[in-house]
C-alpha positions in Angstrom: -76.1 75.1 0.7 -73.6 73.1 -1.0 -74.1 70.5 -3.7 -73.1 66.8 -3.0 -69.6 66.7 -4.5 -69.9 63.4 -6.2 -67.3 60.6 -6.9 -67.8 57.1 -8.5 -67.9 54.4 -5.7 -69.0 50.8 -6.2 -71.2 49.6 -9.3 -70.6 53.0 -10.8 -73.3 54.6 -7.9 -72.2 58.1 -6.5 -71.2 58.6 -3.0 -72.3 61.5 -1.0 -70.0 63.8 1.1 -71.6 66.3 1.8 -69.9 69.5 3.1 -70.7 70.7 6.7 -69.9 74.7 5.2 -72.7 77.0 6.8 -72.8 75.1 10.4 -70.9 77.2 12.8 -68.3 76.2 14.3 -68.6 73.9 17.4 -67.0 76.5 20.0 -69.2 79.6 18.9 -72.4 80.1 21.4 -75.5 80.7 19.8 -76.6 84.4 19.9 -79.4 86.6 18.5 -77.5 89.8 18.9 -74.6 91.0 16.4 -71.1 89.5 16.9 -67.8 91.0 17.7 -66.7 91.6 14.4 -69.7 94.3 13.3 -71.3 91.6 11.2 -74.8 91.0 11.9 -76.6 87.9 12.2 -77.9 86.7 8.6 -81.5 87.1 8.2 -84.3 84.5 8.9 -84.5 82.4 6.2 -87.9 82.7 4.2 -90.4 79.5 4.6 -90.3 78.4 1.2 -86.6 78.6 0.8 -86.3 76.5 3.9 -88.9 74.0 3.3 -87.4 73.4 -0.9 -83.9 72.7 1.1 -85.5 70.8 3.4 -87.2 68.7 1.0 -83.6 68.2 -0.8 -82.4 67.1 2.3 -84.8 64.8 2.9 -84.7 62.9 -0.1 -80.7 62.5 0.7 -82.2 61.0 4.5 -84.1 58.3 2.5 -80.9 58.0 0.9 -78.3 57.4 3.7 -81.3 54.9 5.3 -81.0 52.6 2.4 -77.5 52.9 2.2 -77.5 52.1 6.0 -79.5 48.9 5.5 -77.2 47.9 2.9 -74.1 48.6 4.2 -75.3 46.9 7.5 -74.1 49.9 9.3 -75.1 50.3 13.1 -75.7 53.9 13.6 -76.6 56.1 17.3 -77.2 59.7 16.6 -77.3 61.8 20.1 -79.1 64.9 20.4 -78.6 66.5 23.6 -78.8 70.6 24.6 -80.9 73.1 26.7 -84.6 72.7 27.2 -86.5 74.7 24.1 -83.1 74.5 22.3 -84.8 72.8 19.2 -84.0 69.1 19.7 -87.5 68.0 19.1 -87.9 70.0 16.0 -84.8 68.2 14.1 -85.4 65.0 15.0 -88.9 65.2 13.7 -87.5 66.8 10.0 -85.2 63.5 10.4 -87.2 60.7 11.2 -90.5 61.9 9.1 -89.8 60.7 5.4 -87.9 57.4 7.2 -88.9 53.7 7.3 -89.8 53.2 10.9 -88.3 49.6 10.7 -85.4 50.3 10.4 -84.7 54.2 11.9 -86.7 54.9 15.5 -86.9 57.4 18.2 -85.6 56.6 21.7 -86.7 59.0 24.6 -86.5 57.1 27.8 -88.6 58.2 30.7 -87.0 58.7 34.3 -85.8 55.4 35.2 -87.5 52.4 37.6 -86.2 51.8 40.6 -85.1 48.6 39.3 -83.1 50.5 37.0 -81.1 52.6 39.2 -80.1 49.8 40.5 -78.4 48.6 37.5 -74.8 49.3 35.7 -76.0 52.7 34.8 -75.5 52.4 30.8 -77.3 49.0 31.3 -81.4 50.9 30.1 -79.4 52.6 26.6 -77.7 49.9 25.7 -81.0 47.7 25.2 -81.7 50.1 22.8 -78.7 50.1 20.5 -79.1 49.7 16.7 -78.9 45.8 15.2 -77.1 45.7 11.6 -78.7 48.3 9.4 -80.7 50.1 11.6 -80.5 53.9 12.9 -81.2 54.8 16.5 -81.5 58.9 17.3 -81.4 59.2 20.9 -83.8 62.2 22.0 -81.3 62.7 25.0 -79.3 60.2 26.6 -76.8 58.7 29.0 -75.8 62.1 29.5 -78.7 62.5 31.7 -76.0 62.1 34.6 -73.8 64.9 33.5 -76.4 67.3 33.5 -80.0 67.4 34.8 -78.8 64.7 37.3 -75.4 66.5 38.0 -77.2 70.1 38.5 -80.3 68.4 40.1 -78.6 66.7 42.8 -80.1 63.2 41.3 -76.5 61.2 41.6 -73.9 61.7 44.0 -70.6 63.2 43.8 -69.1 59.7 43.2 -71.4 58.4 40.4 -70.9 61.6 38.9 -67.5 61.5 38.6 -67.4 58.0 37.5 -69.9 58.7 35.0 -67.1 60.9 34.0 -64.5 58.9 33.4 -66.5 55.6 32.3 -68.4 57.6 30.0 -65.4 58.3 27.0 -64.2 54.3 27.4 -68.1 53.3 27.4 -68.2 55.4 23.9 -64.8 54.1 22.6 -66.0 50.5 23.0 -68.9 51.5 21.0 -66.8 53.1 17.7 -64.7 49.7 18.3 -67.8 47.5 17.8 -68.4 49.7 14.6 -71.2 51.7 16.3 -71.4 54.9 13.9 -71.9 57.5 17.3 -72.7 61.4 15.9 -73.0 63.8 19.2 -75.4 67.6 18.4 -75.3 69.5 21.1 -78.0 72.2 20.5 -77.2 75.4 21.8 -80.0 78.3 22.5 -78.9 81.5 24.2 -81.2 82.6 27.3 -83.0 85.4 25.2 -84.4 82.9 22.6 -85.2 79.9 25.3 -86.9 82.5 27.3 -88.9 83.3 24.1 -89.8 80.1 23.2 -90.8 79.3 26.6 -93.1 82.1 26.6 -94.8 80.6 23.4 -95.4 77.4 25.1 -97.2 78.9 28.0 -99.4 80.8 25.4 -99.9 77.4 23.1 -101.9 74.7 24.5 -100.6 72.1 22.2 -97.1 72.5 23.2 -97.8 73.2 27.0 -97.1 69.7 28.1 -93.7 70.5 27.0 -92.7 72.8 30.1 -92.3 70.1 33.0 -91.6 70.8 36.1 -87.5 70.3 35.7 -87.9 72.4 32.6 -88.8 75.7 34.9 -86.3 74.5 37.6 -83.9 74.3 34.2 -84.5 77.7 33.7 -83.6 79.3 37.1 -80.5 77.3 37.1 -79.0 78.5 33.6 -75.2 79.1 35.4 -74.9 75.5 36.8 -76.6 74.3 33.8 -73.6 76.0 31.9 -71.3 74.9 34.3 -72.3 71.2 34.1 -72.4 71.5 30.3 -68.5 72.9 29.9 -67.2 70.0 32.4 -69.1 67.1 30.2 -67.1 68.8 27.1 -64.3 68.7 28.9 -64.1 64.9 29.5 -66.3 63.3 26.8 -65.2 66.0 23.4 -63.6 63.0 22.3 -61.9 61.8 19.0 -63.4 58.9 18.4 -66.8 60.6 19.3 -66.7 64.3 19.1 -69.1 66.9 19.9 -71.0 69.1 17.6 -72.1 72.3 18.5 -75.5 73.5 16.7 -76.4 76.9 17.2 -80.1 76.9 17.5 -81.2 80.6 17.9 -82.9 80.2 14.0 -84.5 77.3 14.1 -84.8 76.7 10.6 -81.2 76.6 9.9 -80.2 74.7 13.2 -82.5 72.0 11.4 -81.3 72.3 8.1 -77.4 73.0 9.3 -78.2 69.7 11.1 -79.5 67.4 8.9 -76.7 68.6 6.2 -73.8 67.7 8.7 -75.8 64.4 9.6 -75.3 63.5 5.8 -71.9 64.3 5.7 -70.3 62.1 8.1 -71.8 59.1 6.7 -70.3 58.5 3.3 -73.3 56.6 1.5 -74.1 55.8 -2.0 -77.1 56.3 -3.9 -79.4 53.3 -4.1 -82.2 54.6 -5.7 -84.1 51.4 -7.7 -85.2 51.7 -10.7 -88.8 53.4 -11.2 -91.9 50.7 -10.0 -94.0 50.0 -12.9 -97.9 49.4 -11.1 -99.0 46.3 -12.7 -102.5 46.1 -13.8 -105.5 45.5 -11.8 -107.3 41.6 -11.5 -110.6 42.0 -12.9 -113.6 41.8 -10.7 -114.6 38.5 -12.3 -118.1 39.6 -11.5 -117.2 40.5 -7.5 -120.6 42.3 -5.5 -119.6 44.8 -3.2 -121.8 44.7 0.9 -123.9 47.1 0.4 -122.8 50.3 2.1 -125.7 49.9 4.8 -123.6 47.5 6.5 -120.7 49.5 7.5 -120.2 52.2 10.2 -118.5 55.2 8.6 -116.7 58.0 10.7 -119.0 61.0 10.9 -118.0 63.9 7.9 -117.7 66.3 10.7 -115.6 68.3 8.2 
């Protein structure tokens, strides 16, 4: 992993740019099996080595969130991809050591029937980021150009607006100084197949295979399909895709996270150390007596 390369900004602080060295690149499809050059994948990485990067990482998340509230920056982080392809596992890493207040999850259900009735970016947009606050969308509006494309959900005409709206929708975002980051996490068929396996087996991650993500899985070519003609029309500059190849999960998370930091130039805001100050004295305070509360059983 490579070091922040570190250069004075304002009030003497550092500012992070992080180098994205180690993601692949955003046109290579994820695979288990050796590539075409005779090189063979690189080896899982070992837990402790991933969670001490991880916990780097982390520390530079806290980081970028201050910096973010400070700066007043607006930022929308996307993370789209195939069902199983690790989305859930990255945004977790990412949101766990932030504030809530000011960085939040947004996973919309399947909308009302109110809300098909509306302008069809109308639902996401309520749920932009105010002035210093993140917003990591766990899928989006590309809803439309996929399960609703492959599903049959929209028609041929909203589709193909969707299409061409979509790009202008995500310009006038960059314009109004949105901060928009696209992942697009890609799992080959081997590994999704695995991990679906490993869901049936696991009763706490069961209620993770719906019913579209079984239908997902018998229509991996249209899914495919759907995915390349979405590239095609919304790969744009202001708002590129990134490709994370998601086979090892631990590095699709940490390869992540790493990028994430280093398209956001941010400066280090850490305050200076807390000092606890001392305890009032009891002054001669009585405690209930413990009689008088209900205590949760020590099952354990």
């Amino acid at each position: 992993m490579t070091k922040s390369q570190g250069s004075k900004g304002q009030g003497g602080s550092t500012r992070h740019r992080r180098s994205a060295e180690g993601v692949s690149s955003d046109r290579r499809p994820a695979s288990s099996a050796p590539s075409g050059d005779g090189h063979e994948p690189p080896a899982s990485l070992k837990e402790q080595a991933y969670l001490r990067a991880l916990a780097h990482l982390q520390v530079e998340l806290v980081k970028l969130e201050e910096w973010v509230r400070h700066a007043r920056l607006k930022v929308v982080v996307i993370f789209e991809g195939r069902d199983a392809a690790g989305k859930g596992g990255v945004i977790n890493r990412i949101m766990e050591p932030l504030n809530p207040r000011y960085a939040r999850v947004v996973a919309l259900p399947a909308p009302t029937e109110r809300e098909q009735t509306q302008w069809y970016f109308q639902r996401y947009v309520a749920h932009l980021p105010a002035a210093g606050e993140m917003v990591v969308f766990d899928r989006s509006w590309y809803n439309r150009a996929g399960v609703e494309r492959v599903m049959g959900y929209c028609t041929e005409a909203e589709y193909q607006e969707f299409l061409r709206s979509c790009p202008e929708f995500e310009r006038m975002l960059v314009r109004s100084e949105v901060v928009l980051i696209k992942y697009w996490f890609s799992v080959s068929d081997a590994e999704q197949e695995k991990r679906f396996q490993d869901r049936l087996k696991d009763p706490t991650k069961r209620w993770k295979l719906s019913p579209m993500d079984l239908e997902s899985r018998a229509r991996w070519v249209e899914y495919s399909k759907a995915k390349d003609e979405m590239f095609a029309s919304t790969d744009i500059k202001q708002a590129p895709w990134f490709v994370v190849p998601s086979d090892d999960k631990r590095r699709a998370r940490l390869n992540c996270i790493s990028h994430l930091l280093s398209v956001i130039p941010y400066e280090d805001l850490t305050p200076e150390p807390i000092v606890l100050p001392p305890r009032q004295p009891d002054s001669g305070y009585v405690r209930p007596p413990v009689s008088d509360q209900t205590f949760v059983p020590e099952v354990y």
